[in-house]
C-alpha positions in Angstrom: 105.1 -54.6 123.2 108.1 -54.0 125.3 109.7 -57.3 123.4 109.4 -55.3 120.3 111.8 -52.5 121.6 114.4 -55.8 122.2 113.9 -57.0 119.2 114.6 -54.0 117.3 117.8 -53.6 119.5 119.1 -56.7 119.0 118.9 -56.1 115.0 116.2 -58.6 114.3 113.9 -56.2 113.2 109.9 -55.5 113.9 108.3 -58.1 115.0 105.3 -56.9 113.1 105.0 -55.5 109.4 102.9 -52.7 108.5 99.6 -54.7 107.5 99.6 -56.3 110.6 99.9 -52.7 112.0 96.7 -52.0 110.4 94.7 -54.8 112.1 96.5 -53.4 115.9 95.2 -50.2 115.7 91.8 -49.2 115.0 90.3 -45.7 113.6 87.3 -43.7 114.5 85.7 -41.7 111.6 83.6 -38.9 112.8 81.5 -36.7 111.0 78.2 -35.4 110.8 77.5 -36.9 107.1 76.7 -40.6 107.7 77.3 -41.2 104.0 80.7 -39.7 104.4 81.5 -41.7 107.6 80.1 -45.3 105.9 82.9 -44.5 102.7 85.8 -43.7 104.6 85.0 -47.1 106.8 84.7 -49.3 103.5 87.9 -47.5 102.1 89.6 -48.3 104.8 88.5 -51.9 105.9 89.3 -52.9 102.3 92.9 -51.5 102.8 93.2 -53.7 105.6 92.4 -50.9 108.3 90.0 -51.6 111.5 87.3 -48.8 111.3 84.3 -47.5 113.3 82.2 -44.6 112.8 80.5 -42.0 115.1 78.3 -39.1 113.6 78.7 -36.5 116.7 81.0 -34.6 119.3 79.0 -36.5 122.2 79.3 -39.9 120.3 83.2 -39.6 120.2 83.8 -38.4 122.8 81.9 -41.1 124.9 83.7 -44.2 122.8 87.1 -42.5 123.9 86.3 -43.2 127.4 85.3 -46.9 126.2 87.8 -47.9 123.9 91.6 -48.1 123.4 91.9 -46.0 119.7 94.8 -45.3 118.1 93.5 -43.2 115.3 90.6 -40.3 114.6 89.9 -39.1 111.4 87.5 -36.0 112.3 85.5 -33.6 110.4 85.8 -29.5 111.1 82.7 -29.4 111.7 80.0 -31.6 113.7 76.6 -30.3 115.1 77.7 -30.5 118.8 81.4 -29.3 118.9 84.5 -28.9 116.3 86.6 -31.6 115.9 89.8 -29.3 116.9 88.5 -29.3 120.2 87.6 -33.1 119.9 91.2 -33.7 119.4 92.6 -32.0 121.9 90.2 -33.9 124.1 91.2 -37.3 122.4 95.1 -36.1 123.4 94.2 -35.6 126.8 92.8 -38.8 127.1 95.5 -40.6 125.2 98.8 -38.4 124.2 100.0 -41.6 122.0 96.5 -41.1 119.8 97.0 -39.6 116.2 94.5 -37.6 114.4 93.9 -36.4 110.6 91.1 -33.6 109.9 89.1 -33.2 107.3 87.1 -30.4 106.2 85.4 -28.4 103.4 87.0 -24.7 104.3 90.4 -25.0 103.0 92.3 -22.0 104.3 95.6 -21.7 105.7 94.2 -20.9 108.7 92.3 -23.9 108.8 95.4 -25.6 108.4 97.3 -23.6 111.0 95.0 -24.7 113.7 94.4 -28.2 112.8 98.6 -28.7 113.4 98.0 -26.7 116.7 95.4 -29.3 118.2 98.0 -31.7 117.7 97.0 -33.3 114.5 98.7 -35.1 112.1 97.8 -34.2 108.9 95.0 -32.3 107.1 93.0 -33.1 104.3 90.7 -31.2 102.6 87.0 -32.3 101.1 86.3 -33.9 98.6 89.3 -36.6 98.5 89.7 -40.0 97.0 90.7 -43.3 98.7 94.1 -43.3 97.7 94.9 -39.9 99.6 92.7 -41.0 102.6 94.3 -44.4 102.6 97.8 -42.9 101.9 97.4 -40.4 104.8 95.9 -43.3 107.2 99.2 -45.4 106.5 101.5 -42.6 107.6 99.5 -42.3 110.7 99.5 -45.6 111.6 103.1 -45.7 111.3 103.2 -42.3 113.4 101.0 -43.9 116.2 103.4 -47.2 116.4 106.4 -44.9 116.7 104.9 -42.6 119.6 104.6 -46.1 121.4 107.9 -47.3 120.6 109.2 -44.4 122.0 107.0 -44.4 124.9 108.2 -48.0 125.9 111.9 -46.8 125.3 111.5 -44.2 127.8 109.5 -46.7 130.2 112.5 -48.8 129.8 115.0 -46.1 130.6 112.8 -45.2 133.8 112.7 -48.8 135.0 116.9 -49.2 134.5 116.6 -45.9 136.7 114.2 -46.8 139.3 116.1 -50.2 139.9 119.7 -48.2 140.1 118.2 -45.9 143.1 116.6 -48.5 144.7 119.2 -50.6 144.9 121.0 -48.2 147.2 118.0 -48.0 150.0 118.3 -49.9 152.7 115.8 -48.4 154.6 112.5 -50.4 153.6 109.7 -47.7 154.2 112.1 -45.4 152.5 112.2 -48.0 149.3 108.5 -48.4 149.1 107.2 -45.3 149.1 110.1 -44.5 146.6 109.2 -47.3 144.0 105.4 -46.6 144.8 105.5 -42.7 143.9 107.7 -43.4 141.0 105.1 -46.4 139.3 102.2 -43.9 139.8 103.7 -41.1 138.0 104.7 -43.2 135.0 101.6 -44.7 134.5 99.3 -41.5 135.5 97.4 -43.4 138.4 96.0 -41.6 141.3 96.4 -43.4 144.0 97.8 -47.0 145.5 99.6 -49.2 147.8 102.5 -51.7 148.9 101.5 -54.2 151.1 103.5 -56.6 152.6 103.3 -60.2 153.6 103.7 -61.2 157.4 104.8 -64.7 157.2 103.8 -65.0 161.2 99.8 -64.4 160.7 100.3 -65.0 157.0 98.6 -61.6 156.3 98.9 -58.6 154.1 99.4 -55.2 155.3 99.3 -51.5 154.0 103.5 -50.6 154.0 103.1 -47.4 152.2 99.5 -45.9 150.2 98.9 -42.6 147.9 95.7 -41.5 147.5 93.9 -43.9 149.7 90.9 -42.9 152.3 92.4 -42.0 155.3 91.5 -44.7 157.6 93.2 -47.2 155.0 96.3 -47.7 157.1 98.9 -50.4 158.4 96.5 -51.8 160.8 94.4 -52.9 158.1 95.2 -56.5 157.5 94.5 -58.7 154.6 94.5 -62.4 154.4 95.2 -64.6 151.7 92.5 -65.4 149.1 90.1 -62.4 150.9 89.6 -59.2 148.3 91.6 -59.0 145.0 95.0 -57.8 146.7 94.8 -61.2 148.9 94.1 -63.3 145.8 97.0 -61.6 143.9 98.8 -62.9 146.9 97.5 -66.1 147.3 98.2 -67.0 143.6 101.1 -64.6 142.8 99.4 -63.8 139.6 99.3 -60.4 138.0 95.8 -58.2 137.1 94.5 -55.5 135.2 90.7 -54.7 136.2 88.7 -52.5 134.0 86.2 -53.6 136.5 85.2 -56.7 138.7 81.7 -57.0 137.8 80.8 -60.7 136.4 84.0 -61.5 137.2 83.5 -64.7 139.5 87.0 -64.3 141.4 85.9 -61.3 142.9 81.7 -61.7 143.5 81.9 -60.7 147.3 84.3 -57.5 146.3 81.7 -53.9 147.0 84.3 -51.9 144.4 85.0 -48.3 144.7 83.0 -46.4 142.1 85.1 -43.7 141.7 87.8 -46.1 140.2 88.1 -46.5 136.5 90.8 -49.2 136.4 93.1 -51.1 138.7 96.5 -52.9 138.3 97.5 -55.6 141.1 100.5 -57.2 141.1 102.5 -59.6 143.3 106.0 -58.6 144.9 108.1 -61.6 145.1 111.2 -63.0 145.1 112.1 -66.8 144.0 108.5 -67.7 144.3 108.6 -66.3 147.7 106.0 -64.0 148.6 107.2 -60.6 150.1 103.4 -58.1 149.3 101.6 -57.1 146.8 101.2 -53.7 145.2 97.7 -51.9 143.8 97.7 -49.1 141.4 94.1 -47.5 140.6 93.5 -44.9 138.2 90.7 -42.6 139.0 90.9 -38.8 137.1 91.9 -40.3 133.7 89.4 -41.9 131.8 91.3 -44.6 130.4 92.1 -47.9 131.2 95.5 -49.8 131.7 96.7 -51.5 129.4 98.4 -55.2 129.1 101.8 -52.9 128.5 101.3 -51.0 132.0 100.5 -54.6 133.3 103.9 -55.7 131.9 105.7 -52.4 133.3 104.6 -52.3 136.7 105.6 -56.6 136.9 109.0 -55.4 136.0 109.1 -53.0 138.7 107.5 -55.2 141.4 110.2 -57.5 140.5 113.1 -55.4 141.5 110.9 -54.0 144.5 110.8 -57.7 145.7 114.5 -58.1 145.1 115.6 -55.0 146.9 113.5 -55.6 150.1 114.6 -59.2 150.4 117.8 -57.6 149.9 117.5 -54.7 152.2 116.4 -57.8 155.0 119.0 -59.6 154.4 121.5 -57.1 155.1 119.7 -56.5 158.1 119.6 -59.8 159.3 123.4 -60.4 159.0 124.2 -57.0 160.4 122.0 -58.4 163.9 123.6 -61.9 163.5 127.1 -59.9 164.0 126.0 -57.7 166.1 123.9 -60.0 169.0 122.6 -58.4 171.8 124.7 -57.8 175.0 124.0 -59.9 178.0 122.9 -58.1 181.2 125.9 -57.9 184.0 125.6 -60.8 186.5 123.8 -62.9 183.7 
């Protein structure tokens, strides 16, 4: 997604047109009236749109914690909540979500707090296709923009975030820098740097938010052992919504409390210098391929500027070698 944002800035345009929009994004119609859910999906999956239904509060609400959706289209009423409060939950889960109400009591106050939850549109009952499909298209483009402009300021962060770091000399300082800073953009709760110790060819903890106390520098990692060490061993990026089946990672005993997981190797002309971990616990929603693509960015530069950081450090002992004891 962020090679959209450079393709738009280098005037060639969107890489994708509005119908294929359609098909990247998919809608959840709630309401209570199954007969009203079923025609809104048809309508909309003959205009092209992905659609799925839920006929409750509790049904929603649990397929927001499952899914990635881009789009609600929610009735006033539903027999275990009120879809204002289901979209302010949606937004909490995912601020880029857009969301269109629907109800029977037209009012202008109605109206008033349907733009309050954060909605984007209203529209009242009984309606036709055209106005639901009409009010679905201008949503979809909403959504797409909210992303665009999410990626433009992950972009701007990242050009910042390589500018400080490229002043720090002072490795430790550099780390736990570049680690705060990836954890705040992304809204994770807790991670780590580790570095690579070419001497016992092992990883160990540099810096770590979040992590259990005893989780410290003297814990040591060897290639190819636990999913940091494989990252390492095959400098090759991951985003886990969960190792379970997953055959790299049979012998892993994963913290339950953690919802997803990014890991992704720090290195520097195919030279292994750590690895970093970010794990979202609090938020119910998993990382996406763009986060995946963010944090690689950043890890890149991290790399960089501790080889760089070394370096300097190395040359500054080479012309500074140690004095040699009198009578020597």
């Amino acid at each position: 997604m962020l090679s959209d944002i450079h393709a738009a800035a280098s005037g060639r345009g969107p890489l994708v047109t509005r119908e294929e929009r359609k098909r990247d994004v998919t809608i959840l119609v709630v309401d209570d009236e199954e007969n009203i859910c079923e025609y809104c999906v048809e309508a909309l999956q003959e205009a092209g749109f992905r659609a799925v239904l839920e006929t409750s509060y509790a049904g929603a609400h649990d397929r927001l914690l499952r899914e990635q959706l881009g789009i609600m289209l929610v009735d006033m009423k539903l027999p275990d909540g009120d879809g204002i409060s289901l979209i302010r939950e949606a937004k909490r889960l995912n601020p880029n979500l857009e969301a269109i109400l629907m109800t029977a009591y037209t009012s202008i106050e109605s109206a008033v707090a349907a733009l309050k939850s954060g909605a984007f549109d209203y529209i009242p009952k009984p309606f036709d296709k055209e106005m639901l499909i009409l009010s679905c298209e201008r949503c979809v483009d909403k959504y797409f923009l909210n992303l665009e402009n999410v990626q433009l300021k992950e972009l701007i962060s990242i050009a910042e975030v390589t500018q400080a770091m490229s002043s720090m000399m002072d490795v430790n300082v550099l780390t736990e820098f570049a680690l705060e800073t990836v954890l705040d953009m992304l809204r994770a709760t807790s991670g780590s740097i580790m570095l690579f110790d070419e001497r016992d060819q092992q990883l160990r903890i540099a810096c770590q938010v979040g992590l259990r106390d005893e989780v410290d520098a003297s814990v040591a990692v060897k290639l190819g052992e636990r999913i940091c060490g494989w990252v390492a061993q095959h400098q090759e990026p991951l985003v886990l919504q969960s190792i379970t089946g997953d055959a790299r990672f049979n012998a892993q005993s994963p913290r339950d409390n953690i919802i997803s997981s990014i890991s992704v190797p720090l290195s520097f002309w195919q030279k292994l210098i750590g690895v970093m971990n970010i794990n979202r616990e609090e938020l119910p929603v998993p990382f996406t391929r763009t986060d995946l693509e963010v944090t690689s960015i950043i890890a890149g530069q991290i790399a960089i500027a501790i080889e760089h950081s070394r370096t300097v450090e190395r040359l500054r002992a080479a012309s500074h070698p140690p004095e040699s004891a009198p009578g020597a």
